[in-house]
Structures are given as structure tokens and as C-alpha cells.
FISE-752220 format. One record per residue: x, y, z of N, C-alpha, C, O, CB in turn; residue in one letter. Coordinates in steps of 0.02 Angstrom, whole numbers, plus 50000, padded with zeros to 5 digits. Atoms other than C-alpha are relative to their C-alpha. Glycine has a CB too. Layout:
<nuzas>
XYZXYZXYZXYZXYZA ...
</nuzas>
This chain:
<nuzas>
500424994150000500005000050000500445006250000500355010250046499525000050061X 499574995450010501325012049945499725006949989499385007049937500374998049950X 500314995950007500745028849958499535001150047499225006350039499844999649952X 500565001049975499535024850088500395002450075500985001050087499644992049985X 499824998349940499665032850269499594998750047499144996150015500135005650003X 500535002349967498495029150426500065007450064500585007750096500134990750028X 500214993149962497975046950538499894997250050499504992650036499415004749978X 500335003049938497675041050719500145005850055500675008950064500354992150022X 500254997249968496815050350847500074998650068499644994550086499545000149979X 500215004549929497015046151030499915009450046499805014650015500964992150044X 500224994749946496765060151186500505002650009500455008550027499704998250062X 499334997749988498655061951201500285005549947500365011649954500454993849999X 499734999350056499315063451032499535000149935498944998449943500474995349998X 500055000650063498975064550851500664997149947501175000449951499795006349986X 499735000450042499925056850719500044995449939499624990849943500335000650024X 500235002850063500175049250531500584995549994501174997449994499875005349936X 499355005750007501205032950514499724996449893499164996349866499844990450101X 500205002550018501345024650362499864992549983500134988450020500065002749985X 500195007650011500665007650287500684997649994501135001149970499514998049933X 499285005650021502134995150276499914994949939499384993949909500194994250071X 500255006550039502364980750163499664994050080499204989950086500924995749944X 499815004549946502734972950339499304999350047499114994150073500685003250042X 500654998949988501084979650402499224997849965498734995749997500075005549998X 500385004050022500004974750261500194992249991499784989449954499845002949949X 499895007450023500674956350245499984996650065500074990550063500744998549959X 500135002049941500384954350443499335001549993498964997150014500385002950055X 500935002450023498474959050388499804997849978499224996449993499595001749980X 500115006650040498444947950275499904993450031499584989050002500524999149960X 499695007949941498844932950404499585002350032499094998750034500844998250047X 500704999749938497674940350527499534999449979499164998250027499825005550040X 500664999150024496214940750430499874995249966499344992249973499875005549966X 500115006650038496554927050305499615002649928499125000049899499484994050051X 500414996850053496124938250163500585006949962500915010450001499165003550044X 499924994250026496824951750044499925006650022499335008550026499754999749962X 500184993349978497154970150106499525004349962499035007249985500555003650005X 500414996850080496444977449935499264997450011498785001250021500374995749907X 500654999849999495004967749944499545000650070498945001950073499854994649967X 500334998049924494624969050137499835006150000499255006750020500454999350063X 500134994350006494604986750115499505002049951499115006449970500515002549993X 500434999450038493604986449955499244996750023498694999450025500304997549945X 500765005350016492234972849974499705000850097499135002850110500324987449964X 500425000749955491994970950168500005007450052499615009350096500204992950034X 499944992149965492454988250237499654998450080499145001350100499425007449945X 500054996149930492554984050436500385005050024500805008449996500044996350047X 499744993449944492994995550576500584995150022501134996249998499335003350081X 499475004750000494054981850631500674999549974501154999750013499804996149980X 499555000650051495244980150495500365007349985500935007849962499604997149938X 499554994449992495644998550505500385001750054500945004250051499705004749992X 499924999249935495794999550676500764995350008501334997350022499284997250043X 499505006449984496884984250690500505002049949501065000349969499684991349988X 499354998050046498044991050538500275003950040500885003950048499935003549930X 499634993749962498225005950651500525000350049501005004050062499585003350033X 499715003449934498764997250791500424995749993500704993650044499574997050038X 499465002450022499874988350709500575001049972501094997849977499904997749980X 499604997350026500674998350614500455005450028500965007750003499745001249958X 499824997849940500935008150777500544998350051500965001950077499564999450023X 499615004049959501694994250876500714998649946501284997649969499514992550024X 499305003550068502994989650697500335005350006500925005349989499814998249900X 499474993450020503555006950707500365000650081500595006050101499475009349969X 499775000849948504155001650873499895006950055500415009350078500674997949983X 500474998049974503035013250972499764996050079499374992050054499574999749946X 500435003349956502345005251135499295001150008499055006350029500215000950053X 500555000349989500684999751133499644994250037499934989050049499825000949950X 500255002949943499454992151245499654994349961499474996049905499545005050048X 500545004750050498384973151179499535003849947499335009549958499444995850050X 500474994950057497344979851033499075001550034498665006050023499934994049903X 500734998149956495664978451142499965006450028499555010950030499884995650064X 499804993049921496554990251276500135006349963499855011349988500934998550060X 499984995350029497175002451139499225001649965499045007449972500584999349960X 500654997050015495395003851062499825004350045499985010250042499494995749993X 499984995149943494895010651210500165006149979499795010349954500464998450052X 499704993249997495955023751202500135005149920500395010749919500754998350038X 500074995350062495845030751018499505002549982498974999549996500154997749949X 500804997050015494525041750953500025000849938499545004249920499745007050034X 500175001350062494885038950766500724998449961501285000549976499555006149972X 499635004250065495855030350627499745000549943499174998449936500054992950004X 500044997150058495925036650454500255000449950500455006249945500005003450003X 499665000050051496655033150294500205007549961499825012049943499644995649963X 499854991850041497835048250207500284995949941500444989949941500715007250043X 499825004450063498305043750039500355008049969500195013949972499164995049946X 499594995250039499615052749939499915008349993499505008449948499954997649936X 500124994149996499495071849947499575003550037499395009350032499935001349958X 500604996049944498325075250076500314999750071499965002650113499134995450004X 499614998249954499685073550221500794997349995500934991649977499654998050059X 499365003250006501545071850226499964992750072499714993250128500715007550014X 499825004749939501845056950345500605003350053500985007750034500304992549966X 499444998449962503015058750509500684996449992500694994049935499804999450063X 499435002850022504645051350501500044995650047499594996650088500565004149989X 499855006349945505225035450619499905002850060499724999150106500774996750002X 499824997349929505385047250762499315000450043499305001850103500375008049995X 500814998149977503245047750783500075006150059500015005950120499534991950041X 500184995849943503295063950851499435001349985499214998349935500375005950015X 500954999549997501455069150865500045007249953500515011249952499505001650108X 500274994650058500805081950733499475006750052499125005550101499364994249927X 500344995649977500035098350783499465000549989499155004950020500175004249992X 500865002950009498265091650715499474997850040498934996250015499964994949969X 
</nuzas>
């Protein structure tokens, strides 16, 4: 998902990580299904959520079981090419 970034919302912070290969091919295995078409055909909340949170924890980040981080986010959001630069490895939080 090259090009593809994920916006996440929590009470603390804000910030934009992006998709991995390493990230989509660990959703792939969790789900037992295609990223492309999970996103196309069955569009859960789930499957975004859980990219988020994953792609969170890969960027070596500390995060809490994915139950426990739900909780605590108030949105997850796909950015796609020109509508935000991404942050760099360092996830400092965005002024958003």
C-alpha cells in the first residue's frame, strides 16, 4: 500500500504513520484475506483499527493489547498521497 498513510487520533497525541509492506502482509495473516479487497468489498471498523495498531506497535512505538488500545483512540483514518506528509520514524505527534 505504497502511498498509503493511517491518521490516528488518541487524547494524548495525534499522528500519521505509514502503511508498511510489513504491516500489510501481517493483515493479511490476521484476517486470512487480501488488504485490497478487505478494504474494498467488506469495509470493517476492525480492519482499520487493527492496521492502526499495528502499524503503531511495527514502528516500534509502545502499545497496549489491541482491545486496551481501542479504548483509548478516538479515530483512525486513511491519508493517501497528497493530503498529508507522513512523520518520520521518530512519531513525534503532529500539531493536528
Amino acid at each position: 500500500m505504497i502511498g498509503v498513510s493511517l491518521k490516528i487520533e488518541t487524547p494524548e497525541e495525534t499522528y500519521t504513520i505509514p502503511v508498511t509492506a510489513r504491516g500489510a502482509i501481517n493483515f493479511e495473516r490476521q484476517f486470512k484475506t487480501g488488504i485490497t479487497k478487505a478494504f474494498a468489498d467488506q469495509q470493517k471498523m476492525e480492519h482499520l483499527y487493527w492496521l492502526g495498531w499495528e502499524q503503531t506497535r511495527l514502528s516500534g512505538k509502545v502499545v497496549k493489547p489491541f482491545d486496551t488500545w481501542l479504548d483509548q483512540v478516538i479515530k483512525v483514518q486513511f491519508v493517501f498521497d497528497g493530503d498529508a506528509a507522513p512523520l518520520d520514524s521518530s512519531m513525534t505527534p503532529s500539531s493536528s
